[in-house]
C-alpha positions as CSV (number, residue, x, y, z in Angstrom):
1,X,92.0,95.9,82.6
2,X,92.0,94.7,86.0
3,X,95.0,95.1,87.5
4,X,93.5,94.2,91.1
5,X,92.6,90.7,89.7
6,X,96.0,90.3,88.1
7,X,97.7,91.1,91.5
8,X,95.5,88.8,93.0
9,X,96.6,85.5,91.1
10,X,100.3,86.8,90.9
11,X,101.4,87.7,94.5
12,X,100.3,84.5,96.2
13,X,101.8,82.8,93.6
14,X,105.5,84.8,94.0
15,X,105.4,83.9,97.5
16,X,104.1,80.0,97.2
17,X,107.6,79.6,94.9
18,X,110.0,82.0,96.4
19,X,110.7,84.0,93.6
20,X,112.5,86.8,94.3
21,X,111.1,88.8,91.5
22,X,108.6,88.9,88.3
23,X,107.4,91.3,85.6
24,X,104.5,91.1,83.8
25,X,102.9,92.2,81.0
26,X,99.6,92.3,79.7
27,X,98.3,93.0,76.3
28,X,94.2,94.0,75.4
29,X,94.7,94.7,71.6
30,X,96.5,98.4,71.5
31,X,96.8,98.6,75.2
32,X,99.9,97.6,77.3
33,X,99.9,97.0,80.9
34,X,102.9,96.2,83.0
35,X,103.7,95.3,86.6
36,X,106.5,94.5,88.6
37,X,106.8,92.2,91.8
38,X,109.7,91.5,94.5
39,X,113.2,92.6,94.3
40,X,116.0,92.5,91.6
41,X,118.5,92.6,94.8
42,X,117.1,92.5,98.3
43,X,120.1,93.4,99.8
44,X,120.5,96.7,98.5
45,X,116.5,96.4,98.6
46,X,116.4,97.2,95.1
47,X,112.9,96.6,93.4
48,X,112.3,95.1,90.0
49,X,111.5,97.7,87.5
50,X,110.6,98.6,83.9
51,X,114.2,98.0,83.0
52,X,114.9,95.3,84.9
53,X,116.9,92.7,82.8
54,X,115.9,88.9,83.1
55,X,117.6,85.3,81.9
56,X,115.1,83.4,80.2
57,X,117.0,80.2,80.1
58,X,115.4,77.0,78.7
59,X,112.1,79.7,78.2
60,X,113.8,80.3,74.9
61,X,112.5,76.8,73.8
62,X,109.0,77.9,73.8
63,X,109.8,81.0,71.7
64,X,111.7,78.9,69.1
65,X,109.1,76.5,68.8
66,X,106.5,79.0,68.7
């Protein structure tokens, strides 16, 4: 797993849309990759992490039609 690559296609697109912050996760059959971009609160320059908590909003769609 290429995490390089993955950073590659990810950051630019953060920055392009302004998001403020973004986890990821990958999946290769029994492996598990995850990475976290930006900031859960960049006032108190808090970084988004492994727990960080996200609203999914209308994503939820996707999951019930799926």
């Amino acid at each position: 797993m290429n995490i390089e690559k993955v950073d590659q296609f990810i950051i630019p697109f953060i920055n392009s849309r302004k998001i403020p912050g973004m986890a990821v996760a990958i999946v290769q059959g029994d492996i598990i990759q995850f990475c976290e971009y930006g900031f859960l609160d960049k006032k108190n320059n808090e970084k988004v992490n492994d727990l960080t908590l996200f609203e999914i909003g209308s994503m939820s769609k996707a999951f019930t039609a799926l």
